[in-house]
C-alpha positions in Angstrom: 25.1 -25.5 -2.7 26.8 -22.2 -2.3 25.5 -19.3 0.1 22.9 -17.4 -3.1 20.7 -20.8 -3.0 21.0 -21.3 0.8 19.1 -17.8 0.6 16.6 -18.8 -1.7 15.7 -22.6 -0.8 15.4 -20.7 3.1 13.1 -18.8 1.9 11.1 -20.9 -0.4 10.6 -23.1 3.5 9.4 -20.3 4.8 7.0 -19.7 1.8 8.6 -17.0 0.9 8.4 -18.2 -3.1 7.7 -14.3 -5.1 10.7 -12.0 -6.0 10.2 -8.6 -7.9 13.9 -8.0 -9.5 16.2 -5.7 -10.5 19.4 -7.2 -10.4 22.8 -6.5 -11.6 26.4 -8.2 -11.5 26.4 -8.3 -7.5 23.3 -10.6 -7.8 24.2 -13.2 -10.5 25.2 -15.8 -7.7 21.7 -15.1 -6.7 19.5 -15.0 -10.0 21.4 -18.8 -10.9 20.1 -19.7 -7.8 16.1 -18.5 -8.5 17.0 -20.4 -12.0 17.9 -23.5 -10.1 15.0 -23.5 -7.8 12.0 -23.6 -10.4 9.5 -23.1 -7.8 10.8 -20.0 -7.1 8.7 -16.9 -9.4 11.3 -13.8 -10.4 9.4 -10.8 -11.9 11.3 -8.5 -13.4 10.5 -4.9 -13.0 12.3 -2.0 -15.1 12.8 -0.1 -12.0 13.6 0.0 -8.6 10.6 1.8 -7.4 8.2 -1.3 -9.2 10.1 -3.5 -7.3 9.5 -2.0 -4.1 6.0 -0.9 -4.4 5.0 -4.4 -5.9 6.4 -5.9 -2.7 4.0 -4.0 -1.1 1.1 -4.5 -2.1 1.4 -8.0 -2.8 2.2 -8.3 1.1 -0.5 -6.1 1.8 -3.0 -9.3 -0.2 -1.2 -12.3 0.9 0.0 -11.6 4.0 3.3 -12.6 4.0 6.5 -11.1 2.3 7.8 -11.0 -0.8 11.2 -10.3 -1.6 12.8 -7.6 -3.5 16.3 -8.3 -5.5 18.3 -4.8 -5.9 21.5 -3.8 -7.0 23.6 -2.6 -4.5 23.3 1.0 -2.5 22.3 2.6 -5.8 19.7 0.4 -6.7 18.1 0.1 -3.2 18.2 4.0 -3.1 16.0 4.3 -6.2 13.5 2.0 -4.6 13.6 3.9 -1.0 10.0 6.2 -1.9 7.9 2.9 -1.8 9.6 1.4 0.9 8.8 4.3 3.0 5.2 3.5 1.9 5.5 0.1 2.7 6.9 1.1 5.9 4.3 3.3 6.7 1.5 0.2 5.8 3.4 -2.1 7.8 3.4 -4.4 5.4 6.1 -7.5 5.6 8.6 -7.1 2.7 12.3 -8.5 2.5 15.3 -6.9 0.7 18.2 -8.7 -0.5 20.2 -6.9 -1.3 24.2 -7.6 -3.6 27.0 -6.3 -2.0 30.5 -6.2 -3.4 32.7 -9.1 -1.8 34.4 -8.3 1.6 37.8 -8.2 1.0 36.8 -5.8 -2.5 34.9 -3.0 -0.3 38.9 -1.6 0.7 39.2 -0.7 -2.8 36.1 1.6 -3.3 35.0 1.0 -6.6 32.5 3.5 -8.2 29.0 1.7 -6.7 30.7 1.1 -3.4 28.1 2.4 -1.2 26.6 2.4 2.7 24.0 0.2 2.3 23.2 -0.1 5.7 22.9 3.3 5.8 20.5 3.7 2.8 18.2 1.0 4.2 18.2 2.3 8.0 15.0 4.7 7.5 12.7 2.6 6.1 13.9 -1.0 7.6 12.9 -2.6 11.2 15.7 -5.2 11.0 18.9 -5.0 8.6 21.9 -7.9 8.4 25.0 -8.1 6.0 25.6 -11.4 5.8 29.7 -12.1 6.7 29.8 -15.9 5.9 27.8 -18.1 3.2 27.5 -21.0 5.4 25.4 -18.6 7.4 23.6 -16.8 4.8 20.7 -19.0 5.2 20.5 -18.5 8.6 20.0 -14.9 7.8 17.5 -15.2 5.6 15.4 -16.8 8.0 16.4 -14.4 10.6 14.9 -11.6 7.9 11.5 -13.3 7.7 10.7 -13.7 11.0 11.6 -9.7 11.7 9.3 -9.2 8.6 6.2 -11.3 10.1 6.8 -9.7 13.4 3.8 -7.8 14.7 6.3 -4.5 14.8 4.8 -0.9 16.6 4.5 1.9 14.6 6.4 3.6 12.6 8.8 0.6 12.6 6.8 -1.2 9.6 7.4 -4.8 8.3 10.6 -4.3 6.0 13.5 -6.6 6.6 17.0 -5.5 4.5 19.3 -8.8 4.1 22.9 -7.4 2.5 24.4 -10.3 0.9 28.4 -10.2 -0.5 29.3 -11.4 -3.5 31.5 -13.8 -1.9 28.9 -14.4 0.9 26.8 -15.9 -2.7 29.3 -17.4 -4.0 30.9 -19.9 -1.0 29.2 -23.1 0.3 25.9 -22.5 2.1 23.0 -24.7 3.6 19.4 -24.1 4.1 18.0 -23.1 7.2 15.3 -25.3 7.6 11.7 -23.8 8.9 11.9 -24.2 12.5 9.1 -26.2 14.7 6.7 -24.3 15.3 7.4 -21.1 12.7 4.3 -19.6 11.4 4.4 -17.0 8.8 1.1 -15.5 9.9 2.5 -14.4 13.6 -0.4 -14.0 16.0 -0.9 -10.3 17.5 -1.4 -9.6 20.8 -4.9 -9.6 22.6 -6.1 -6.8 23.9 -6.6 -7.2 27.8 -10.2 -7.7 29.1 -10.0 -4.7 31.4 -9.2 -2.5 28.7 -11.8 -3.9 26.9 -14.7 -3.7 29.4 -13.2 0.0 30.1 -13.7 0.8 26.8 -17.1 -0.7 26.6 -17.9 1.3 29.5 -17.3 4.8 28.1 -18.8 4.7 24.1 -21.7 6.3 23.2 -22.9 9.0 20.9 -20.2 11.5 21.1 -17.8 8.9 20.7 -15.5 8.6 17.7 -13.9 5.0 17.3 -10.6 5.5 15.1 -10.0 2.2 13.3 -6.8 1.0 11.5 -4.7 -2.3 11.4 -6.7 -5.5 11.1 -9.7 -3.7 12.3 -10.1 -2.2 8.9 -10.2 -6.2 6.9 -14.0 -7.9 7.5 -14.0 -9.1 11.0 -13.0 -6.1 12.3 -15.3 -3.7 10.0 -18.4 -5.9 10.8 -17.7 -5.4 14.5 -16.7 -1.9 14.2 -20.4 -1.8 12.7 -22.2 -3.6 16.0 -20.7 -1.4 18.0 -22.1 2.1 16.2 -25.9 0.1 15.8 -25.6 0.0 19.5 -24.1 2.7 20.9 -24.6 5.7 17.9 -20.7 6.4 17.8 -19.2 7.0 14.7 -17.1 5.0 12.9 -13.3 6.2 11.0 -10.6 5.2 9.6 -7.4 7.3 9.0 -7.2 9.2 5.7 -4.9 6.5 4.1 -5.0 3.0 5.8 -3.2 0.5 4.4 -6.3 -1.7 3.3 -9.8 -1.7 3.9 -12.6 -4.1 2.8 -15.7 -2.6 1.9 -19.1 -3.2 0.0 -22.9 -3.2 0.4 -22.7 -6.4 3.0 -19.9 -4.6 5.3 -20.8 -1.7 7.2 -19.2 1.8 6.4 -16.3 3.0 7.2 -16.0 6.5 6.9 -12.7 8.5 5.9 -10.7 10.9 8.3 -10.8 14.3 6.0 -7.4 15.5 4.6 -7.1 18.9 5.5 -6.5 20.0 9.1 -9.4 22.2 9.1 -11.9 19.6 8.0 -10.3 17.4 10.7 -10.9 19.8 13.6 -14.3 21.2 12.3 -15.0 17.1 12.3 -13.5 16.5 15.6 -15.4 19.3 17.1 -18.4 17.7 18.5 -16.5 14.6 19.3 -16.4 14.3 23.1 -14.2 10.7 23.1 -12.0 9.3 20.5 -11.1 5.9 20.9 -7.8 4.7 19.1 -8.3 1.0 17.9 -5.4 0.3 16.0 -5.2 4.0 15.2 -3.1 7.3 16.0 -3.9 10.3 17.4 -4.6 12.3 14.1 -2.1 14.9 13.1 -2.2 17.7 10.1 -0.7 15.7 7.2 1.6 19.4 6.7 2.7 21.7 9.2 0.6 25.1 8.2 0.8 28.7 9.8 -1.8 29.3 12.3 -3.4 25.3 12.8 -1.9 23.1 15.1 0.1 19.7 14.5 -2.2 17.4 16.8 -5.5 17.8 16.1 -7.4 16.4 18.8 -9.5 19.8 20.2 -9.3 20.5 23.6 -12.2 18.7 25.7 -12.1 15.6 23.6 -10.9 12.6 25.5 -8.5 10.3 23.5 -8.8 6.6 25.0 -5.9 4.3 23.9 -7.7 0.8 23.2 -5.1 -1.1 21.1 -2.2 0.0 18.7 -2.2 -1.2 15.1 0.5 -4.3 15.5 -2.1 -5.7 18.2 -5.3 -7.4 17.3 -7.4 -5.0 16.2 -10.5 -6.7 14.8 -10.4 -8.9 17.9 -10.5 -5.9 20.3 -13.4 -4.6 18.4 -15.1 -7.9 18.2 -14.8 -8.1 22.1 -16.2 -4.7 23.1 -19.3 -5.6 20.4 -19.4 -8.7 22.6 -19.0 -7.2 25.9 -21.8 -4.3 24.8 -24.2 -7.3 23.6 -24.3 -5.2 20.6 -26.7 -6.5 17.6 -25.9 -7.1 14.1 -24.0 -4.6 12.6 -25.6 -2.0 10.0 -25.0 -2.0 6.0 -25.5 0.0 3.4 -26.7 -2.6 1.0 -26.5 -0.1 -1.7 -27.8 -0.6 -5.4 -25.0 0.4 -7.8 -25.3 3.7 -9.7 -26.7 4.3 -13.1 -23.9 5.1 -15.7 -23.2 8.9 -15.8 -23.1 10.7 -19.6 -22.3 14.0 -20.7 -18.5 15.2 -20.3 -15.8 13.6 -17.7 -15.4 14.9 -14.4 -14.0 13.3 -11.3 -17.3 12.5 -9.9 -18.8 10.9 -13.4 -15.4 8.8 -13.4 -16.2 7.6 -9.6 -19.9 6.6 -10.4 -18.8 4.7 -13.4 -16.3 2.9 -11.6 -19.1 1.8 -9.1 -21.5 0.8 -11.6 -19.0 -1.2 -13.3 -16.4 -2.6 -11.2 -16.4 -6.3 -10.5 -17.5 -7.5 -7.4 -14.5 -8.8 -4.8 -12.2 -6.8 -7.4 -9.0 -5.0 -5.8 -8.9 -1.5 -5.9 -5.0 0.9 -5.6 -4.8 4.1 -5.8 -2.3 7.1 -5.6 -2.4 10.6 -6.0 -5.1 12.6 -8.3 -8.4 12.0 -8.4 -9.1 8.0 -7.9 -9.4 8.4 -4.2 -13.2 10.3 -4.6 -14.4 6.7 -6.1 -13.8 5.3 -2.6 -17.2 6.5 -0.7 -19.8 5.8 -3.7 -18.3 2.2 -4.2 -18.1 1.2 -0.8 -21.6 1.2 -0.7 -22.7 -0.9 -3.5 -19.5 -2.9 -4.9 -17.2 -5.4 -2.8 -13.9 -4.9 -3.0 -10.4 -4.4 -1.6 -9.0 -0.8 -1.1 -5.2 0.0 -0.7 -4.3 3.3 -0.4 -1.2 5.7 -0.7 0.0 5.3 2.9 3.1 7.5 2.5 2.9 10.3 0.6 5.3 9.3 -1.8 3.7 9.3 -5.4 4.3 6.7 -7.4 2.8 3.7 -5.4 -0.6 2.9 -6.6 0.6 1.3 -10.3 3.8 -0.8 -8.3 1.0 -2.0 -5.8 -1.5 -2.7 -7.9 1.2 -5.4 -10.4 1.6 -6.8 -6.9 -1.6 -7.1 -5.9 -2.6 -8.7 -9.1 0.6 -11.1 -8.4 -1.2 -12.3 -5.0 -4.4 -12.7 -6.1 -4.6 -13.7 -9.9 -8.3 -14.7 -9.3 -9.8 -11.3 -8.8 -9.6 -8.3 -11.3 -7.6 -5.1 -10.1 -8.1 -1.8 -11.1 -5.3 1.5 -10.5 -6.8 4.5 -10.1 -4.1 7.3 -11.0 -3.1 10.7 -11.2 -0.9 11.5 -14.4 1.8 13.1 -12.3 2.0 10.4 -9.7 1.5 7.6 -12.6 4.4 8.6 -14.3 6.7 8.0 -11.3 6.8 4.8 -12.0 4.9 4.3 -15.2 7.7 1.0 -15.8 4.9 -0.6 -14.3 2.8 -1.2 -17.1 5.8 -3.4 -18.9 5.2 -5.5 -15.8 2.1 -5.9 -15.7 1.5 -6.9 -19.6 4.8 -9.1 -19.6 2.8 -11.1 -16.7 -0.5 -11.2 -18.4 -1.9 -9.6 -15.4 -5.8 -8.8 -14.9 -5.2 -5.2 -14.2 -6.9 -2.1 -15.6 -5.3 1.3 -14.6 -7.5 4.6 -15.0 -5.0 7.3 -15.9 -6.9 10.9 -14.3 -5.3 12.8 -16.9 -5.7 16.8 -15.9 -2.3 17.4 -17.2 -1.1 19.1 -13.7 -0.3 18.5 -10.3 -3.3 19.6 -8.9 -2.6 18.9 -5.3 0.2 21.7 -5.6 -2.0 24.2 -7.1 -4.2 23.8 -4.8 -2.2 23.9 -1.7 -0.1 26.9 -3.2 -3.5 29.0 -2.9 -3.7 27.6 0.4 -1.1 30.3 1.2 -3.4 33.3 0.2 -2.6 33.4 -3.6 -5.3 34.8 -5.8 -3.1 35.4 -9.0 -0.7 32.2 -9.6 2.5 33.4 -11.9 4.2 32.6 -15.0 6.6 30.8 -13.3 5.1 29.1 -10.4 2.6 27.9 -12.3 4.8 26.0 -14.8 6.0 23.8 -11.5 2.4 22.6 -11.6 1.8 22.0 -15.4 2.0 19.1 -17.5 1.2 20.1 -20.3 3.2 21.7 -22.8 3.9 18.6 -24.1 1.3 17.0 -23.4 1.1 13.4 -21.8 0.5 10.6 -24.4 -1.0 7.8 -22.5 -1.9 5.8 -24.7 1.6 6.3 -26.9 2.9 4.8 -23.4 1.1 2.1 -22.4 1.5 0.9 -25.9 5.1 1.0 -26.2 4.8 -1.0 -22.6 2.6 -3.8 -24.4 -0.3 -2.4 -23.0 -3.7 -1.8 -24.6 -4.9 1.7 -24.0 -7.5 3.9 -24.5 -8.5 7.2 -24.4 -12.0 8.9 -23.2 -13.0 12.7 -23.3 -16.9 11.5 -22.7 -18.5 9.5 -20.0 -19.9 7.4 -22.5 -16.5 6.8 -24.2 -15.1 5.9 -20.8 -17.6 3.3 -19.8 -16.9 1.6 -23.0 -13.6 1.5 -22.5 -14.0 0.2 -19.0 -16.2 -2.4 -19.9 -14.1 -3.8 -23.2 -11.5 -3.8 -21.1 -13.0 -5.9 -18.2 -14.5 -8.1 -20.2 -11.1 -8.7 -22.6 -9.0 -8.9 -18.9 -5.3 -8.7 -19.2 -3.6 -5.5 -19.1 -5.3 -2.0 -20.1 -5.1 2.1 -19.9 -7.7 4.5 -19.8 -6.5 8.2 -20.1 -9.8 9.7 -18.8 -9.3 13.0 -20.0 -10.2 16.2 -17.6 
């Protein structure tokens, strides 16, 4: 056994068994050793950015890491905009990452590289391995730093930098330890704080939820505590994951803009942080302020979002004797028709969607579908926790990974979609049950938009081509079909529910350009 499978066999016991790939010549030693351990599943993604952002939201379903395999400084740089994401979700992800051998790093060949470096913002723990007969050892190391219940912003990403040479000498597994468990337990939140807490809710209180408070447990309690007290319920504007549907009680969304927040927060007299931060203006913008907590509302600090969340919440429904939680047990939507528009899209999605499907989105226009299904469809939300575009169509091939029993839909701008649009080779080379909406408006809106924020009546020539995609225009069909998926394109609300429901019914891997 030489030091690539000591990495791969440790990992496999640690159930570590997924791997979305881009290797190159520093990680053959390591891609014979996935082909020797046939329990092991490689996915190959055609860029670095898949890689990464499949991780992610394949962690954020299952719940324990997957790995990445990346070439090098280069090739973990191109990835580094979803692992920021994944950082952001503290989601539990491990890098390996090639390196040249030791003793060839002197000589400074062209992809010599800092890796270190390159991984430190967006990694909790990072190791270069500097023997193969410890390589193993490492790799264990990296997946309980991973599964560690880390404080914000420190995230769940482990970076393991493995020589060539480091691959290539003897190695040996590091078995699972006694008592190792993947699922780490988070930390209880003490009675007193709990009781406090209790003490102090009531009608002009806003709990902010995020963590494990947003997954069922924690929503349903989140819900006995507002039937009994009349506090509001949030969550931040892009939690990692949240489980919704006409049996779970709502969860409303912190607005985006920092007006909206304050004009929000403005008859809030407490705001109680359960597994959530102190909101903060997403930009910096003249004249508003950073923190956005008014002055006169009293922030109480219940839990942070590596403790357990749901728990806490469950124990101040318990310690209020609060009663069954509230739903919305919402009928879905009749079918829209006329011409598309965000809205008809949304209302579509809700009357069609599966139930316990998995819903990722990104930039553009899928994020308005989120308050009309959670009311009438269960399902699994994952958001863009980041910023950084280019997530939802990575996440939503890993999702689909994670769970192969439950149909997953992206929900994409055309900007952000094309980031990373190497996802749809992925997904039909897997056969996955995944149908991505493509909001096609041709335009970054989000820019437009926040360029009149400044005052701008009149946008010109030139500014206005840094928003436009058109010109030529996006062919998203041309693209998903050169990718081996089927796609589709709708100008009508009627031409989109067909294509919707063909597509669900059919399963495998589809496109939609819904076209504004």
């Amino acid at each position: 056994m030489n030091g690539a499978q000591s990495v791969i066999r440790t990992l496999m016991a640690h159930g570590v068994d997924t791997c979305f790939a881009n290797p190159g010549t520093s990680e053959m030693h390591l891609v014979q050793a996935i082909d020797a351990v046939p329990e092991s599943r490689a996915i190959l993604c055609l860029f670095e950015g898949v890689c990464t952002g499949a991780a992610d939201g394949y962690g954020r379903m299952k719940g324990v890491p997957a790995t990445t395999l990346l070439h090098l400084g280069a090739g973990l740089g191109n990835g580094i905009a979803n692992l920021h994401n994944c950082r952001r979700a503290g989601t539990p992800l491990v890098n390996i990452i090639g390196d040249h051998a030791i003793h060839h790093v002197a000589y400074d060949a062209p992809l010599t590289s800092d890796i270190e470096a390159v991984a430190k913002p967006v990694s909790n723990w990072i190791r270069t391995s500097r023997t193969s007969d410890g390589a193993g050892l490492d790799a264990a190391d990296a997946i309980r730093a991973a599964m560690a219940p880390n404080p914000d912003p420190r995230g769940g990403v482990s970076t393991l930098i493995l020589p060539a040479d480091c691959a290539w000498g003897p190695g040996r597994v590091a078995p699972k330890a006694d008592g190792f468990d993947a699922a780490v337990a988070k930390a209880r939140v003490p009675t007193d704080v709990i009781e406090s807490a209790a003490r102090q809710i009531d009608s002009a209180t806003m709990l902010f939820v995020d963590g494990n408070g947003l997954g069922v447990p924690g929503v349903t309690a989140a819900g006995r505590i507002a039937a009994k007290t009349g506090c509001s319920v949030y969550s931040p504007t892009f939690p990692a994951r949240v489980e919704a549907g006409p049996d779970l009680p709502v969860i409303n969304r912190l607005p985006y803009f920092p007006e909206q927040i304050l004009e929000l927060l403005g008859t809030v007299r407490r705001l109680v942080l359960v597994g959530a931060e102190r909101p903060v203006s997403f930009f910096a913008y003249q004249n508003l302020p950073s923190d956005l907590v008014p002055e006169g509302c009293e922030v109480i600090r219940v839990a942070h979002r590596h403790e357990d969340v749901a728990r806490a919440l469950a124990d101040i429904a318990d310690a209020l004797d609060a009663p069954p939680a509230e739903v919305p047990g919402g009928r879905r939507p009749d079918v829209p028709a006329g011409p598309l528009r965000v809205r008809n899209i949304a209302a579509t999605l809700a009357a069609r969607a599966p139930d316990n499907c998995i819903v990722a989105v990104d930039s553009g226009g899928g994020g308005a579908a989120y308050g009309v299904m959670q009311r009438c469809v269960r399902h699994t939300w994952l958001n863009l926790t980041g910023g950084a575009i280019g997530q939802g169509g990575p996440a939503a091939v890993g999702a689909a990974v994670a769970c192969p029993d439950r149909p997953v839909l992206a929900l994409l701008g055309d900007g952000g979609a094309m980031y990373t649009n190497q996802f749809l080779w992925t997904a039909a080379r897997e056969n996955l049950d995944l149908v991505s909406v493509i909001f096609s408006n041709r335009q970054y809106n989000i820019l437009e938009v926040e360029y009149r924020r400044l005052g701008v009546n009149e946008i010109g020539e030139r500014a206005a081509s840094l928003f436009d995609l058109s010109g030529p225009d996006l062919d998203w069909v041309a693209l998903a079909n050169a990718q081996g998926v089927a796609g589709t394109r709708a100008e009508t609300c009627e031409e989109f529910d067909k294509s919707l429901g063909d597509a669900l019914a059919e399963g495998g891997a589809h496109l939609i350009e819904a076209v504004l």
